[in-house]
C-alpha positions as CSV (number, residue, x, y, z in Angstrom):
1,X,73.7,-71.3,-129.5
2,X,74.3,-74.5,-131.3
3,X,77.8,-74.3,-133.2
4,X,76.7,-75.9,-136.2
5,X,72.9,-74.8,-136.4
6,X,73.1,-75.0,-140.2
7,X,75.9,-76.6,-141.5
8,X,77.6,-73.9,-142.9
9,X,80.7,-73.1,-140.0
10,X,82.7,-75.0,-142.9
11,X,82.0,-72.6,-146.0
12,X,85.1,-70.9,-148.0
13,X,84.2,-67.6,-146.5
14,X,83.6,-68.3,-143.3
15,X,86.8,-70.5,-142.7
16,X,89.1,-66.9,-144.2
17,X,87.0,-64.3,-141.5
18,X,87.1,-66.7,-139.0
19,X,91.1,-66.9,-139.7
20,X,91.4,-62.7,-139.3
21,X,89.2,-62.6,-136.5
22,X,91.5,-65.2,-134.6
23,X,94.2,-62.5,-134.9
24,X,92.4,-59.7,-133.5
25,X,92.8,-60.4,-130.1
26,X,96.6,-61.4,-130.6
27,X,97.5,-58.2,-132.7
28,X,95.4,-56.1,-129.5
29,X,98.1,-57.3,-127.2
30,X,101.3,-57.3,-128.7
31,X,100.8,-54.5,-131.5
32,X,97.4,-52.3,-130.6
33,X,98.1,-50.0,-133.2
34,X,98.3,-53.3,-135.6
35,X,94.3,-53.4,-135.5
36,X,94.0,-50.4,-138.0
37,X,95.5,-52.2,-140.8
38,X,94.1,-55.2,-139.8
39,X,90.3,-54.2,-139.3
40,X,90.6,-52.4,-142.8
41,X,91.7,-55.5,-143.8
42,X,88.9,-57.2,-142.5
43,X,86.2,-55.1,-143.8
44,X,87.1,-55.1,-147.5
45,X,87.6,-58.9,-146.5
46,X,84.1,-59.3,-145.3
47,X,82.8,-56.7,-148.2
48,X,84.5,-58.8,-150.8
49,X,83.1,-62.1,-149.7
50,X,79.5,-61.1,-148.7
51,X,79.2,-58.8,-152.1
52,X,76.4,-61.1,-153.7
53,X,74.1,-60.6,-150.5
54,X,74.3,-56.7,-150.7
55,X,75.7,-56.1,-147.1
56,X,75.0,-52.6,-147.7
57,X,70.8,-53.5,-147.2
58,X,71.8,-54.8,-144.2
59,X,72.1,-53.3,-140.5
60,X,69.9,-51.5,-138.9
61,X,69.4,-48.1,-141.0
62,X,70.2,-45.0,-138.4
63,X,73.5,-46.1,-138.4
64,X,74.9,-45.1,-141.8
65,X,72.7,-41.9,-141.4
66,X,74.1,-41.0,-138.2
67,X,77.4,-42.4,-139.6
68,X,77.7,-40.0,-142.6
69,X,76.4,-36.5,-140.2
70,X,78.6,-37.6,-138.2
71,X,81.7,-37.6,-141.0
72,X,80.5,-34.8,-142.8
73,X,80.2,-32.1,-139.9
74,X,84.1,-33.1,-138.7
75,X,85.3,-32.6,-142.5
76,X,83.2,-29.0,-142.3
77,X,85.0,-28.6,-138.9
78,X,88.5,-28.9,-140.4
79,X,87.9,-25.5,-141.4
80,X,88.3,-23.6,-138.2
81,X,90.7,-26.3,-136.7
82,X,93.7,-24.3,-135.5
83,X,95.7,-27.0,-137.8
84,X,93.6,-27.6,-140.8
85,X,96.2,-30.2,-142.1
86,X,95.8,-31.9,-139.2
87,X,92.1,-31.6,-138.9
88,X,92.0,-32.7,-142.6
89,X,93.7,-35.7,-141.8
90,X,91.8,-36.7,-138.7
91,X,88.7,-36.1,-140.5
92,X,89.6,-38.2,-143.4
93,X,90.7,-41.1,-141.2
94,X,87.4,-41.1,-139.4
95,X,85.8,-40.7,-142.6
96,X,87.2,-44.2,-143.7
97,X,87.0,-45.5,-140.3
98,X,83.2,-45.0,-140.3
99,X,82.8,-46.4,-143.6
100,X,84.5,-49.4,-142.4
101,X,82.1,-49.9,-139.8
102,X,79.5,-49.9,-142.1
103,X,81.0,-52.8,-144.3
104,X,81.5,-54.1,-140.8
105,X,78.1,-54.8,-139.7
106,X,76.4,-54.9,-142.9
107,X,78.8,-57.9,-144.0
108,X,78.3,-60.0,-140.9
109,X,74.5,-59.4,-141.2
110,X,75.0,-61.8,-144.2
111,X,77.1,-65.0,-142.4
112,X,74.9,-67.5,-141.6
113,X,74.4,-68.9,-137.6
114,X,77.3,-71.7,-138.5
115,X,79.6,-69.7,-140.2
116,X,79.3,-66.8,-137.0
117,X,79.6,-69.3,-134.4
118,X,83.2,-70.4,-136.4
119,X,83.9,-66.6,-136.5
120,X,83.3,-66.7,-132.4
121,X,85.2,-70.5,-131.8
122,X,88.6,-68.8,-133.8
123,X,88.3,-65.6,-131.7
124,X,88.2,-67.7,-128.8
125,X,90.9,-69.3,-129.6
126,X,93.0,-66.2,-130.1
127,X,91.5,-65.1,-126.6
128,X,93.3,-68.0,-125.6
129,X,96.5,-66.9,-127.2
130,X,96.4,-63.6,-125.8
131,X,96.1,-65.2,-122.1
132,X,98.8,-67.5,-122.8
133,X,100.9,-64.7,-123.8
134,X,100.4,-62.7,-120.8
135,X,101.0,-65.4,-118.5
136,X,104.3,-66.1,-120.3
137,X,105.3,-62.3,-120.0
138,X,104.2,-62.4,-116.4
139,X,106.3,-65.4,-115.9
140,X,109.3,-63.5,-117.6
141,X,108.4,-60.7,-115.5
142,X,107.1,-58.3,-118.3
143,X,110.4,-59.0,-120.7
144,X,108.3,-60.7,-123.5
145,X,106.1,-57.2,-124.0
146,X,109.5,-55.3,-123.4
147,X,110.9,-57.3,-126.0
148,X,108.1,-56.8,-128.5
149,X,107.8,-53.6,-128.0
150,X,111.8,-52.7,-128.2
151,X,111.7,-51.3,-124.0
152,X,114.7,-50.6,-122.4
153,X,116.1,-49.0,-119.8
154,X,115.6,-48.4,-115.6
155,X,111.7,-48.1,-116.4
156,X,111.3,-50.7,-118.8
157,X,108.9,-52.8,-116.8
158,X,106.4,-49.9,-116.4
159,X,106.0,-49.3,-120.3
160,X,105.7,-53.1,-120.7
161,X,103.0,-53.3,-118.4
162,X,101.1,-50.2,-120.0
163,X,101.8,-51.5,-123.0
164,X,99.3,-54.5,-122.4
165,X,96.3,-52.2,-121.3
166,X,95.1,-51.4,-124.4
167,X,95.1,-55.7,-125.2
168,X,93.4,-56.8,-122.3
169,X,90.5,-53.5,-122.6
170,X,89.5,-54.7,-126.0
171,X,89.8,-58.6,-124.6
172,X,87.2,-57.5,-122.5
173,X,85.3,-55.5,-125.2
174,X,85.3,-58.4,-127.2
175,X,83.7,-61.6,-125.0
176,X,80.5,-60.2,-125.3
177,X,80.1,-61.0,-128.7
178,X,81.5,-64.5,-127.7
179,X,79.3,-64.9,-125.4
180,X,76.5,-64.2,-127.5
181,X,77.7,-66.6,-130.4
182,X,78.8,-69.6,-128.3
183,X,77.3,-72.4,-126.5
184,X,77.0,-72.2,-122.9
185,X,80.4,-74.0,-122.0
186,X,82.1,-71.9,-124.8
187,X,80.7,-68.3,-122.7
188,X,81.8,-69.5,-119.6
189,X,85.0,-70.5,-121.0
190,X,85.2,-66.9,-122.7
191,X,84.6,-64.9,-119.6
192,X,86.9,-66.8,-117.7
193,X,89.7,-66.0,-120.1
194,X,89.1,-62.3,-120.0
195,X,89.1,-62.4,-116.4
196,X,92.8,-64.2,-116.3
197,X,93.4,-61.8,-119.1
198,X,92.6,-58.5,-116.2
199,X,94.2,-60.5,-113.9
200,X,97.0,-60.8,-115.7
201,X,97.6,-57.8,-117.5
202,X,97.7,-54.1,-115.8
203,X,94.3,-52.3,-116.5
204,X,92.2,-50.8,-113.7
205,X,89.9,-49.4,-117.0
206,X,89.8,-53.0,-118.0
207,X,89.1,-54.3,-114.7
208,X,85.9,-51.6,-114.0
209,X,84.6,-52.0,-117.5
210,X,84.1,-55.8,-117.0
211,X,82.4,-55.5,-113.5
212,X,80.7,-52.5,-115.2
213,X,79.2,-54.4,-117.6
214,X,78.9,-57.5,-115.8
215,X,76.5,-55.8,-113.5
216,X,74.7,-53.8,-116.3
217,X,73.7,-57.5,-118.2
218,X,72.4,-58.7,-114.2
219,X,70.2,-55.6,-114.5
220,X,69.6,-56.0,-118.0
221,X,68.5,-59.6,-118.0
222,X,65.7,-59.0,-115.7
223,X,64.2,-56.0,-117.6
224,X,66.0,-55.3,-121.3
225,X,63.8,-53.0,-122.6
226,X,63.7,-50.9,-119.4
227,X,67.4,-51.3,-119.0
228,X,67.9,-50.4,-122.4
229,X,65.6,-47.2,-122.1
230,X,67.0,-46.0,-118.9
231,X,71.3,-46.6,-119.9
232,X,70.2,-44.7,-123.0
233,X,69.0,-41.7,-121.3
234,X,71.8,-41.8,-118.9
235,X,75.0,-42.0,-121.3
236,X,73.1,-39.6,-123.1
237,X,72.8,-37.1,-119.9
238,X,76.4,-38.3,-119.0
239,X,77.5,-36.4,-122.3
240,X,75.5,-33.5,-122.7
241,X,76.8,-32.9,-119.3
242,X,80.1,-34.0,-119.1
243,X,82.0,-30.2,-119.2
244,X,79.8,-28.8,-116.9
245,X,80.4,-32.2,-114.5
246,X,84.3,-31.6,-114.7
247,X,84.0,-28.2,-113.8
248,X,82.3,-29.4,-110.5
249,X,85.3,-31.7,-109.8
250,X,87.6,-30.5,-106.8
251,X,90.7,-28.6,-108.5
252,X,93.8,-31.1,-109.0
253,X,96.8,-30.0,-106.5
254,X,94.0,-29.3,-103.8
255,X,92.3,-32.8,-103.9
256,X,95.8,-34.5,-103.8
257,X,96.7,-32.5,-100.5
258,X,93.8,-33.8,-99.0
259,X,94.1,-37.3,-100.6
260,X,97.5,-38.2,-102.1
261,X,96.6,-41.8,-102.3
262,X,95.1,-40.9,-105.6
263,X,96.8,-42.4,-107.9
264,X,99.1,-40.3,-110.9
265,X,96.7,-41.3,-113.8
266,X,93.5,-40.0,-112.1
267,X,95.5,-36.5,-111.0
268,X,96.7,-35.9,-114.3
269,X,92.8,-36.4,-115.8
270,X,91.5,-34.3,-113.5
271,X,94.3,-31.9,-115.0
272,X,93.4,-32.6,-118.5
273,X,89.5,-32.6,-118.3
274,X,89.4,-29.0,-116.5
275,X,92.2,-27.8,-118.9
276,X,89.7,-29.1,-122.0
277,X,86.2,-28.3,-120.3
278,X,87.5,-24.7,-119.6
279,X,88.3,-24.5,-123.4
280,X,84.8,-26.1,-124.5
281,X,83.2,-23.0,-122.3
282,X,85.1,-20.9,-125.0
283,X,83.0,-22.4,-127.9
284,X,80.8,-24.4,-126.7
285,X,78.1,-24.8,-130.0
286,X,80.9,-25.8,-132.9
287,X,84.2,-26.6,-130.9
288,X,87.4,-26.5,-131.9
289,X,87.4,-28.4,-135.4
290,X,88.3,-32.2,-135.8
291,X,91.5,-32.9,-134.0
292,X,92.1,-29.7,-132.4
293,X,93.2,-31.8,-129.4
294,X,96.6,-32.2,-130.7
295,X,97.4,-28.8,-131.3
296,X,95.2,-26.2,-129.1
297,X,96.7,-23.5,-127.8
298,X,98.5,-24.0,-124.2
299,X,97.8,-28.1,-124.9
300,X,101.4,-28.1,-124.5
301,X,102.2,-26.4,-121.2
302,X,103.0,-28.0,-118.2
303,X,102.5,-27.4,-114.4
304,X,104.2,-28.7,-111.8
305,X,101.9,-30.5,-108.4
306,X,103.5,-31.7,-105.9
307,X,102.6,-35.1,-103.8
308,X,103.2,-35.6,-100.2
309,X,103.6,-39.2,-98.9
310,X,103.7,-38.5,-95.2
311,X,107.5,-36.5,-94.7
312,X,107.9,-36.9,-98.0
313,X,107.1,-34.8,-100.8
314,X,108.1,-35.4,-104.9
315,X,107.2,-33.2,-107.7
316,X,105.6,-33.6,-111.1
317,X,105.4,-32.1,-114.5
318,X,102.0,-32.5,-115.8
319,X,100.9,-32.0,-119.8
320,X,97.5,-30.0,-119.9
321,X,96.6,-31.8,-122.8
322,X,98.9,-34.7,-124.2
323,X,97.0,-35.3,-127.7
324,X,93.6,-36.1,-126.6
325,X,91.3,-35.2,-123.5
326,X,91.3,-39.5,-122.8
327,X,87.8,-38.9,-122.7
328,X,85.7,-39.6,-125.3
329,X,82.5,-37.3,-124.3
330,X,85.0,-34.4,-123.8
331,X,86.8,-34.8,-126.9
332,X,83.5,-34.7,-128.7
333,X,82.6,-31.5,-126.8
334,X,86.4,-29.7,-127.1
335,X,86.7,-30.7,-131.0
336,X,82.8,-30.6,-132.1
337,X,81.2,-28.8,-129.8
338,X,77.6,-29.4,-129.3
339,X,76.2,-30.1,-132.4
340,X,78.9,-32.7,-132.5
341,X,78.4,-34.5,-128.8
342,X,74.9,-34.4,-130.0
343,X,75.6,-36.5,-132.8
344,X,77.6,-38.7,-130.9
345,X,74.9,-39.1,-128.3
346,X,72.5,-40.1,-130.9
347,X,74.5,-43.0,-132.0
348,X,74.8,-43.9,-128.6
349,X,71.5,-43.7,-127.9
350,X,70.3,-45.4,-130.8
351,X,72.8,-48.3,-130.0
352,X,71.2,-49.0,-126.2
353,X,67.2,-48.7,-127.7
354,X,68.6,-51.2,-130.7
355,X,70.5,-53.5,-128.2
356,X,67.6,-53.2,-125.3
357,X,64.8,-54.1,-128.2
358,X,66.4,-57.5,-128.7
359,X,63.6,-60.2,-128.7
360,X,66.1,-62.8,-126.9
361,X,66.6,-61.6,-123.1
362,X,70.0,-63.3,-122.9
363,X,70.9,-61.4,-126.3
364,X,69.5,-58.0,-125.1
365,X,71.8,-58.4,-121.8
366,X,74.6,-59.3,-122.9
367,X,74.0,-56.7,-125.8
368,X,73.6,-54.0,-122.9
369,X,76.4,-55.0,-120.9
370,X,78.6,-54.7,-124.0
371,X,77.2,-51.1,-124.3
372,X,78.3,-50.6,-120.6
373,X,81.8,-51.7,-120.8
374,X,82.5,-49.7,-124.0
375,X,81.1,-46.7,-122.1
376,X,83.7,-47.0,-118.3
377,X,86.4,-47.7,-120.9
378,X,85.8,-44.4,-123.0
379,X,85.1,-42.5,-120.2
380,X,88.7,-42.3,-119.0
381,X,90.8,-44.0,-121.7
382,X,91.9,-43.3,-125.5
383,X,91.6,-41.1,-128.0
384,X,88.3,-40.3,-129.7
385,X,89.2,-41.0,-133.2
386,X,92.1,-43.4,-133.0
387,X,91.8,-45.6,-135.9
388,X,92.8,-49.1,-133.7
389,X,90.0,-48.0,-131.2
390,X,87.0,-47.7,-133.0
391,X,88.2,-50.5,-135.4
392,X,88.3,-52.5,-132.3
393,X,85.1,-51.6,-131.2
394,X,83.1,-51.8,-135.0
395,X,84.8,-55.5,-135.0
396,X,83.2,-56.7,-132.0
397,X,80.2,-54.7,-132.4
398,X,79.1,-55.8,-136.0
399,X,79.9,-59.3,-134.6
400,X,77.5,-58.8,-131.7
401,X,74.7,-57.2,-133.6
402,X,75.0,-60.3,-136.2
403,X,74.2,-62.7,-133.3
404,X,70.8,-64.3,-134.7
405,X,68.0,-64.0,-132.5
406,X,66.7,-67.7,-131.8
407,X,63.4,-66.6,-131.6
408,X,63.3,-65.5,-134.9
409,X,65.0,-68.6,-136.1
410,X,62.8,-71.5,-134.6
């Protein structure tokens, strides 16, 4: 895409979201929890300046539907949460969190080509940043992060180096949208970026969400529609089934006798999912209430497993349920039940059919890809409802679905 199609990169507006965008990226890194603030920020930023084009007309219309169900049922579900002052809360946040969204998408429905492909040269730049800064902290051997973050101590190093996972996943959330907004030299230059940024930082989600969605916009490109069609019904299946799945995965302490290579993270979700799937079995149609996660009962037990490496054994303490299931399809399930991970699937759903039905092949694929890589990295990472997550993820997401279709434009 052209950078300066129509002459308007320059506008008022578009230099002051293409400023905030340039920070997202940054903020990811070195303060994740930064992007809550800062997307909120954003979207009454976007609201305010789009406000004479009625953003709220624009997007497609399922979404503030599915949107306010969505809202609605998990305030209704703070009623039989274990902790209704914590289930209030939750609900409340993802309340504004969804409105936010909206704003989101409808708001960049209203930039012009120009002024989005500013919005995608800025973020570039501050994709830049971010791999600059990671290279530096490598360089320092992880003290820069440490530093930032206030780390100290024998283990240090280790929390530095988690510390950047949650960075470099929405780095690679977020060239998608780049991709779609730039010229040719710009995508290249923007996937090569958030592949220093994996290599760079420490995330094995980031890692197989990038080759994840790399290979789903391959498929994608060759059939969209098909592709679109086929990873809807799947994530869709993926859900619906996912407690009944992790019931069928070998118990914990057994699979690590038999392979102790696996690493801690993947024993400990293992631990987690059957600890939250066995719960979902318990009320499977409504679920727990909004954030039950954080205080169900026995949530806060621990077990001990023990790991052999060859004549040697060590011994950990594993946390059935440390605030959230870190999956996103179980969390639904454990908190909402089934009427909730049916909502959730819908949007999902929805999204693939709306990103597969793209008249642009390139825009459909890279659409679908972007689908892909949010799915591997909710699969096994964060917390449903954290405000810096789906921020994170409504930023890059309104920004891809305002990417202009050429077709329609020439």
């Amino acid at each position: 895409m052209a950078a300066n199609a129509d002459g308007q990169d320059g506008t008022l507006r578009a230099r002051i979201i293409a400023t905030l965008f340039a920070l997202i990226l940054p903020v990811a890194l070195l303060a994740p929890l930064g992007l809550s603030p800062l997307g909120i920020l954003i979207a009454l930023t976007v609201l305010g300046l789009t406000w004479k084009d009625r953003p709220w007309r624009r997007g497609p219309r399922w979404l503030p539907v599915l949107l306010a169900l969505l809202t609605i049922y998990a305030l209704v579900s703070t009623t039989w949460t274990p902790d209704a002052r914590v289930g209030f809360k939750g609900g409340l946040q993802i309340t504004g969190t969804a409105i936010a969204i909206w704003m989101l998408v409808g708001g960049l429905a209203c930039l012009r080509r120009g002024e989005l492909a500013r919005v995608a040269r800025w973020s570039l730049a501050g994709l830049a940043v971010s791999v600059a800064i990671l290279l530096v902290d490598r360089l320092m051997d992880q003290a820069l992060i440490g530093w930032v973050h206030h780390m100290a101590g024998s283990s240090w190093r280790d929390f530095a180096r988690a510390a950047t996972k949650r960075g470099v996943t929405v780095a690679v959330i977020a060239v998608w949208p780049l991709a779609m907004l730039l010229d040719r030299r710009g995508a290249v230059a923007a996937f090569a970026l958030a592949a220093a940024a994996v290599a760079l930082g420490h995330s094995s989600t980031a890692l197989v969400a990038l080759v994840a969605g790399s290979v789903g916009a391959g498929v994608a490109w060759l059939a969209a529609r098909r592709t679109g069609l086929g990873l809807a019904a799947a994530l869709v299946a993926f859900i619906l089934a996912a407690p009944w799945v992790v019931l069928q995965l070998p118990e914990p302490q057994p699979l690590w006798d038999r392979a102790p290579w696996i690493p801690n993270s993947l024993h400990h979700r293992l631990t987690i999912w059957r600890f939250a799937a066995d719960h979902i079995a318990e009320r499977p149609l409504l679920g727990w209430g909004m954030e039950a996660s954080r205080v169900i009962p026995g949530g806060d037990d621990t077990i001990l497993v023990r790991r052999d490496y060859g004549v040697l054994s060590t011994v950990h303490h594993e946390a059935l349920l440390p605030l959230h299931p870190h999956s996103m399809a179980i969390q639904w399930w454990l908190e909402l039940g089934a009427v909730g991970a049916g909502l959730c699937a819908a949007l999902v759903a929805m999204a693939c059919l709306a990103a597969g039905g793209r008249r642009d092949r390139v825009l459909a694929a890279l659409s679908l890809g972007m689908i892909l890589s949010v799915a591997t990295a909710s699969a096994s990472a964060f917390g449903a409802w954290q405000s810096w997550w789906l921020l994170a993820l409504g930023m890059t997401s309104a920004l891809a679905a305002a990417a202009p279709d050429p077709r329609k434009e020439s």
